[in-house]
ChimeraX commands (.cxc) that place a marker at each C-alpha (Angstrom):
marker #1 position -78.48,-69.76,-72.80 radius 0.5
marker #1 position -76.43,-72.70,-73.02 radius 0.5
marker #1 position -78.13,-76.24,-74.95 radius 0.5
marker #1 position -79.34,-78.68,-72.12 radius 0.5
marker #1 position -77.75,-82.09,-72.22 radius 0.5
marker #1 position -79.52,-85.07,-70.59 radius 0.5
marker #1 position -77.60,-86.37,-67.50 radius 0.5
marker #1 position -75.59,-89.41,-68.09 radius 0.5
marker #1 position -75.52,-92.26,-65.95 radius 0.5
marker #1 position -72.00,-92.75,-64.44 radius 0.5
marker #1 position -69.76,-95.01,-66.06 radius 0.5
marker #1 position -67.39,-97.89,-63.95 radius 0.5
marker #1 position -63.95,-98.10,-64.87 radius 0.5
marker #1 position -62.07,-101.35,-64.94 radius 0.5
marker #1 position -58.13,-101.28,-64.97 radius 0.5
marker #1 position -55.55,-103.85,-64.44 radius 0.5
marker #1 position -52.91,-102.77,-62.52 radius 0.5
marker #1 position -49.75,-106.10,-62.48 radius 0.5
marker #1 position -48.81,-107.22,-58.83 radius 0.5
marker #1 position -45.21,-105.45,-59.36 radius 0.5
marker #1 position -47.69,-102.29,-60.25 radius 0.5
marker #1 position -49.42,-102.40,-57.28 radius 0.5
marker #1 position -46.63,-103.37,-54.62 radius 0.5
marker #1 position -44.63,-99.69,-56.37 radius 0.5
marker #1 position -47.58,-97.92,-55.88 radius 0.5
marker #1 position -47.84,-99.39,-52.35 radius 0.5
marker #1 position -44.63,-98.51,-51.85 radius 0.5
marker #1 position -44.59,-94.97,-52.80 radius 0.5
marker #1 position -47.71,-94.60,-50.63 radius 0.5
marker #1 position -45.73,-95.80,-47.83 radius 0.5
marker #1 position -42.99,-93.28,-48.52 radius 0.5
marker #1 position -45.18,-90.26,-49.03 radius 0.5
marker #1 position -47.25,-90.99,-45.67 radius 0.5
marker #1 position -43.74,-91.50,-43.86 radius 0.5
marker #1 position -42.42,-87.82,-45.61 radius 0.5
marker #1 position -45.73,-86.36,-44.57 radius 0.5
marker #1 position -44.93,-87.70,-40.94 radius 0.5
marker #1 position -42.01,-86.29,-40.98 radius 0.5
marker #1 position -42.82,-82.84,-42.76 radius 0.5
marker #1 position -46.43,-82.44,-39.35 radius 0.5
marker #1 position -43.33,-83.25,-36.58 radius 0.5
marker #1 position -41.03,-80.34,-38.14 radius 0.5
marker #1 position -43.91,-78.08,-38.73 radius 0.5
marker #1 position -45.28,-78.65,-35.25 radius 0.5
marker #1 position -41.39,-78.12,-34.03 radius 0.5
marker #1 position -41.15,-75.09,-35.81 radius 0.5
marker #1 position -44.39,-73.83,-34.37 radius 0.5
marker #1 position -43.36,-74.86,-31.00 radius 0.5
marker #1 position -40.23,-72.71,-31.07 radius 0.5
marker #1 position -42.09,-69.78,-32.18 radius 0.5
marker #1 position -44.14,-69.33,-29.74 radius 0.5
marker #1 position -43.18,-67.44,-26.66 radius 0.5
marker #1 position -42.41,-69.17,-23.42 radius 0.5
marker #1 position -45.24,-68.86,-20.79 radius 0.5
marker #1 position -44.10,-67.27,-17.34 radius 0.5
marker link #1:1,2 radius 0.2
marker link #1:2,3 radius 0.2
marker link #1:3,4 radius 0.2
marker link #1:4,5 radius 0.2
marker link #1:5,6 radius 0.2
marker link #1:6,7 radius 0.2
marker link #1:7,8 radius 0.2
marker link #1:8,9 radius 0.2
marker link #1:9,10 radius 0.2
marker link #1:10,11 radius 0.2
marker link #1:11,12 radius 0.2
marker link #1:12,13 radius 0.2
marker link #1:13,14 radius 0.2
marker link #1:14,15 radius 0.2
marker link #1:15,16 radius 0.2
marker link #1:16,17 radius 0.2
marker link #1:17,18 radius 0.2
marker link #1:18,19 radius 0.2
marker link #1:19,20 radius 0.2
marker link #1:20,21 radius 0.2
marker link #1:21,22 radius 0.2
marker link #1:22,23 radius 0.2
marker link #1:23,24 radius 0.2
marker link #1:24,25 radius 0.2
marker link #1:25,26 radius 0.2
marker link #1:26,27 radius 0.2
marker link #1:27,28 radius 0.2
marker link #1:28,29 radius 0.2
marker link #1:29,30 radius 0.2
marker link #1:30,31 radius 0.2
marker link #1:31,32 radius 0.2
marker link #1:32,33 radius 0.2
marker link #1:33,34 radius 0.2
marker link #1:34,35 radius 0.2
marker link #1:35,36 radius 0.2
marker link #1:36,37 radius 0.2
marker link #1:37,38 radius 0.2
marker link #1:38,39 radius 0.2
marker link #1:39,40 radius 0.2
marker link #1:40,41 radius 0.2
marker link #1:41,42 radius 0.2
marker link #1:42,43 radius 0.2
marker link #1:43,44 radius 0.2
marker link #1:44,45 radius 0.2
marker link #1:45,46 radius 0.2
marker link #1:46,47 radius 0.2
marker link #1:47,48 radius 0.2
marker link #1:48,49 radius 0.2
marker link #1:49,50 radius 0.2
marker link #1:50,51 radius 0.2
marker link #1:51,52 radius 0.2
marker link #1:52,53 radius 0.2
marker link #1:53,54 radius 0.2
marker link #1:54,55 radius 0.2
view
């Protein structure tokens, strides 16, 4: 058996992030959401064109 360790209480992290900091990360955000936009249409494309035509 392994020792018991009383449960902490969580801890709160501060951070300062600069406003050039935040606007990059913004930024980025804004690219990856647009690439995952992009990535769901040709993935939906590609399953549309594999799947047989109904008749």
């Amino acid at each position: 058996m392994g020792t018991l360790l009383p449960k902490m209480p969580p801890q709160t992290l501060y951070v300062t992030v600069r406003r050039d900091e935040l606007q990059q990360l913004r930024d980025e955000r804004d690219r990856l959401r647009q690439q995952v936009a992009a990535l769901n249409l040709q993935l939906q494309q590609a399953q549309a064109s594999d799947k047989p035509a109904l008749t």
